[in-house]
C-alpha positions as a Markdown table, in Angstrom:
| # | Residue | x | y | z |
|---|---|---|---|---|
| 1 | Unk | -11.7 | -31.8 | 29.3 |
| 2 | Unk | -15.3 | -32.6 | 29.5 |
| 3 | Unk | -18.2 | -31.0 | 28.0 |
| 4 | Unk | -21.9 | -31.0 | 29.3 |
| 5 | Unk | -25.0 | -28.9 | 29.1 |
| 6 | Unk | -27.0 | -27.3 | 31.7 |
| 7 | Unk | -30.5 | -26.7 | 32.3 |
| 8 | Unk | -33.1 | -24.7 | 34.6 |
| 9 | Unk | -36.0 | -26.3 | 33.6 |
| 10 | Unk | -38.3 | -23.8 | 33.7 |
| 11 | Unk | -42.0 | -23.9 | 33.0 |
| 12 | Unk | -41.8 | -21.5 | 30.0 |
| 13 | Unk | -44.8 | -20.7 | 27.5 |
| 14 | Unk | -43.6 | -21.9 | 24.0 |
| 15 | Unk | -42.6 | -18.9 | 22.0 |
| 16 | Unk | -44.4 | -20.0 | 19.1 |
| 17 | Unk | -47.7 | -21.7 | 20.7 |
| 18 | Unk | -47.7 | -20.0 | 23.7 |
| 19 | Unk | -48.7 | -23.3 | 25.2 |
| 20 | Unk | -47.2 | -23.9 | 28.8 |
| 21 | Unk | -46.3 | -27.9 | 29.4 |
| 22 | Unk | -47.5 | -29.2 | 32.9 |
| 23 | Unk | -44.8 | -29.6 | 35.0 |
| 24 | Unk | -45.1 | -33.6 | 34.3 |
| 25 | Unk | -44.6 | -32.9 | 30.9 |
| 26 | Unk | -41.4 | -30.8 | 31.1 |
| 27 | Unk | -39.7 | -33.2 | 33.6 |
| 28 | Unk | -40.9 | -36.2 | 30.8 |
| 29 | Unk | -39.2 | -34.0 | 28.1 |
| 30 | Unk | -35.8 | -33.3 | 30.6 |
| 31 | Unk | -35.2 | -37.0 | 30.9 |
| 32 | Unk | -35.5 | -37.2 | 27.2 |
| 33 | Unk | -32.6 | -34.5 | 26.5 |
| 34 | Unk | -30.7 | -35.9 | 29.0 |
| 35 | Unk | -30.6 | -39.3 | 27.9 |
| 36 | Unk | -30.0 | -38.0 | 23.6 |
| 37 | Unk | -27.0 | -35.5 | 25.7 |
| 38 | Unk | -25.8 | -39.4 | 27.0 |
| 39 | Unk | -26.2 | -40.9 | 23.7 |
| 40 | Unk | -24.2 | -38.3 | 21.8 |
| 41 | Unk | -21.5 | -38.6 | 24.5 |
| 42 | Unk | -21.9 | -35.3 | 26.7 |
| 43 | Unk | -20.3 | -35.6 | 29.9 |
| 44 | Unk | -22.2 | -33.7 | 32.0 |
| 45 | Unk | -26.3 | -32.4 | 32.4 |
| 46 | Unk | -26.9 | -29.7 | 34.7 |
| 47 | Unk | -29.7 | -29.2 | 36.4 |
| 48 | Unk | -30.6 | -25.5 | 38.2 |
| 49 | Unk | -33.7 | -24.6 | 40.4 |
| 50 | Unk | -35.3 | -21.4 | 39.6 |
| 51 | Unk | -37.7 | -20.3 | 42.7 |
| 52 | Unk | -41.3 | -18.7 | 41.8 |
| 53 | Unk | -40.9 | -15.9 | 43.8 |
């Protein structure tokens, strides 16, 4: 069996800022989960598109 995580990576206002990240930032702070997913051991890291429209 392996387990993994998925992610749509969506620019999302924070819920508790309400601060939106540039789309830079967000792709900076995907390559940071999915190198700690790799250094816990996940198998797998997802990623989705989600269209604007």
């Amino acid at each position: 069996m392996q387990i993994g995580i998925d992610s749509f990576a969506a620019l999302v206002p924070d819920p508790i800022t309400g601060q939106t990240v540039t789309a830079q930032q967000r792709i900076a702070h995907l390559l940071e989960e999915i190198r700690l997913a790799d250094e816990v051991g996940l198998d797998q890291f997802g990623l989705g598109e989600v269209s604007p429209h």
